[in-house]
Structure formats: C-alpha cells, structure tokens
C-alpha positions in Angstrom: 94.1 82.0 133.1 96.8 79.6 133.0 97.5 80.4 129.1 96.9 84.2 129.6 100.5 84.9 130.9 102.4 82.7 128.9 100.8 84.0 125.6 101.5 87.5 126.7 105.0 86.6 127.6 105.6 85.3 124.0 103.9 87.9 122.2 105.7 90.5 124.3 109.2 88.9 123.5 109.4 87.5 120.0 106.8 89.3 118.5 106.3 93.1 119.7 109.5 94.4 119.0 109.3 93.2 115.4 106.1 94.6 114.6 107.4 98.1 113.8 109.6 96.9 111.2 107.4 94.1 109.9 104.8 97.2 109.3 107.4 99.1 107.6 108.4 96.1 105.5 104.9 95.3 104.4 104.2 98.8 103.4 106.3 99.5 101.0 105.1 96.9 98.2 101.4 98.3 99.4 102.3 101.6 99.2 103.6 101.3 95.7 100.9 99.4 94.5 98.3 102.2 95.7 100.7 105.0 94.3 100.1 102.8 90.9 96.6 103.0 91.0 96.9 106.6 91.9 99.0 107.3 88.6 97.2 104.9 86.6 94.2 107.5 87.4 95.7 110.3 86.5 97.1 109.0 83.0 93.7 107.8 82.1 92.2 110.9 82.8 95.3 112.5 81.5 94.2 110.6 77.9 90.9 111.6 77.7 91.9 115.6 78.1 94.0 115.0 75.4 91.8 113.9 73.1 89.4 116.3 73.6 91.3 118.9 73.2 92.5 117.8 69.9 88.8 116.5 68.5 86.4 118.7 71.0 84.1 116.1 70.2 81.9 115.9 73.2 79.8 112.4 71.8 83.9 111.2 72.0 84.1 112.8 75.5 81.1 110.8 76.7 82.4 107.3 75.5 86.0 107.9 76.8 84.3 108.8 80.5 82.3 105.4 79.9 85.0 103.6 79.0 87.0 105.2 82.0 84.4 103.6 84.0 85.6 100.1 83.7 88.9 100.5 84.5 88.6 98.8 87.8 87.4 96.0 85.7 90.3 96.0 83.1 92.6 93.4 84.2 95.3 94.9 82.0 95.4 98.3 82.4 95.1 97.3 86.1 97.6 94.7 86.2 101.1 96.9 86.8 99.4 97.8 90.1 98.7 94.0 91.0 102.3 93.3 90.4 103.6 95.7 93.0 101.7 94.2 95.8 103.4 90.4 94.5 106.5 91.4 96.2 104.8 90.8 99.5 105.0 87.2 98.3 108.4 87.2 99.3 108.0 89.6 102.1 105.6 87.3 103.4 107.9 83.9 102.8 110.3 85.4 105.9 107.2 85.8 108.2 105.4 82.2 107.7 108.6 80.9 109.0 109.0 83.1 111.8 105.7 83.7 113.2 103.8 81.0 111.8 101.7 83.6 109.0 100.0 81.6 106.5 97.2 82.5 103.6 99.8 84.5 102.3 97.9 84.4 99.0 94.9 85.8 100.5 96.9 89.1 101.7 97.5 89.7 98.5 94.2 89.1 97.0 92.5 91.0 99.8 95.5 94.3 99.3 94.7 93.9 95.3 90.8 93.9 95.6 91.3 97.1 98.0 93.3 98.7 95.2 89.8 97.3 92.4 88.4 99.4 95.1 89.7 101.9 95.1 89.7 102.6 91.3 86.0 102.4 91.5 85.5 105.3 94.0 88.0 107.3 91.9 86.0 106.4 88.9 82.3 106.7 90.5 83.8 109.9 91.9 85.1 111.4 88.8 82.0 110.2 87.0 79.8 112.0 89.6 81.3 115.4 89.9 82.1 115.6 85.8 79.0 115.0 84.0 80.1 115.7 79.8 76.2 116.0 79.2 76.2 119.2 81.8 79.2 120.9 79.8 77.5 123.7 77.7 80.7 125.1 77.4 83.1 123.2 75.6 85.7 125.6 75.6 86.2 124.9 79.8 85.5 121.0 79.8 89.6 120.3 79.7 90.0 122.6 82.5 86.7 121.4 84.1 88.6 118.0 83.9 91.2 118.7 85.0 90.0 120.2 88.0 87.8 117.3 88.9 90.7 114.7 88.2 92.7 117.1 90.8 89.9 117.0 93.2 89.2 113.2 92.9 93.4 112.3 93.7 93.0 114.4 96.7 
C-alpha cells in the first residue's frame, strides 16, 4: 500500500506519456522486418512460378516446393529480414537509459524468431493448400500458384 501510490505516480508522469511514441518508434524497424519476410515470400514463390513455366517439369516443381520449405531455416535467404529488426539496437540504447530497459538483445531475438515464425506458417500454409502431386493439370499449376501464394500473404 505504501509503494502502490508512489509507483503509480511515477509511471503516470515519466513513463505514460512516452509510451505512444516509444510504440511508434519500435515499430517501425519491426514493421520493416515483417514486410521483409512478407516479400521474401512472395519472391520465392515468385521463382518457383518461373521456372515452371519455363521447364513445366512438375518432378522440378516438387523439389522447389521442398526446398521452399526450409526457408525459415535458411539463415541467408532469411538474414535481410534479421537486419531490419537490428535497428532496434539503437532504438533500444535511448530507452535503457531512460527507463532502465535492459535484455535489449533478447527483443531482438524474440522479434526475429517471431519473423522464423512466421515463414513457417507461410510455408506449412502454402505447402498445405498447393500440393504439386494433386496438379493433373499442368497447364493451371502457375496460376494455381499463384493463387495460393496470394491467398497465403493475405
């Protein structure tokens, strides 16, 4: 009881009115780190159209949806969207010193595994509603692709 009003008092004055802007400053880096993994998607998916259209090779259809597959787990191909969210390592410098914020290395592990994370359920996802050995058809498997890719970024 004797802490309760103090604490309120000093969350109410120095920190409350800067949380709106804190926010907005934090989500930009995030923002543009999801919107990477977001495009990232889409050119992979992007590739593996291509190619079929020019081989129509479905035996090469079903390795490049394997190989899509493990692109959460391709450090490389993944890395450009890891580096957006490393801006919040500066972000973050301004708000250990003012508010006492520390593990600033764990935000940004914890914000890059929810971006691995989300490539998987783009991937799973993708994997689940296009199956290559279903396509009798191969004539509509770029648009079928297409259409899933769409489906999967919504």
């Amino acid at each position: 009881a004797s802490v309760s009003e103090p604490a309120q008092k000093c969350c109410t004055e120095n920190i409350q009115p800067f949380l709106t802007s804190i926010l907005e400053e934090l989500m930009g880096p995030v923002s543009s780190g999801f919107t990477e993994v977001r495009l990232l998607f889409d050119k992979e998916v992007n590739e593996i159209i291509q190619d079929f259209q020019k081989t129509n090779d479905m035996i090469r259809l079903k390795e490049n949806v394997d190989q899509l597959m493990t692109l959460p787990f391709n450090s490389v191909k993944m890395e450009p969207c890891y580096l957006k969210v490393n801006l919040l390592q500066e972000l973050l410098q301004d708000l250990k010193s003012r508010f006492k914020v520390y593990h600033i290395d764990f935000v940004i592990q914890r914000t890059q595994n929810f971006m691995q994370e989300l490539m998987e359920n783009a991937v799973y996802t993708f994997e689940q509603l296009f199956s290559p050995s279903h396509q009798a058809d191969s004539a509509k498997v770029a648009t079928t692709i297409e259409k899933v890719k769409l489906r999967v970024l919504k």
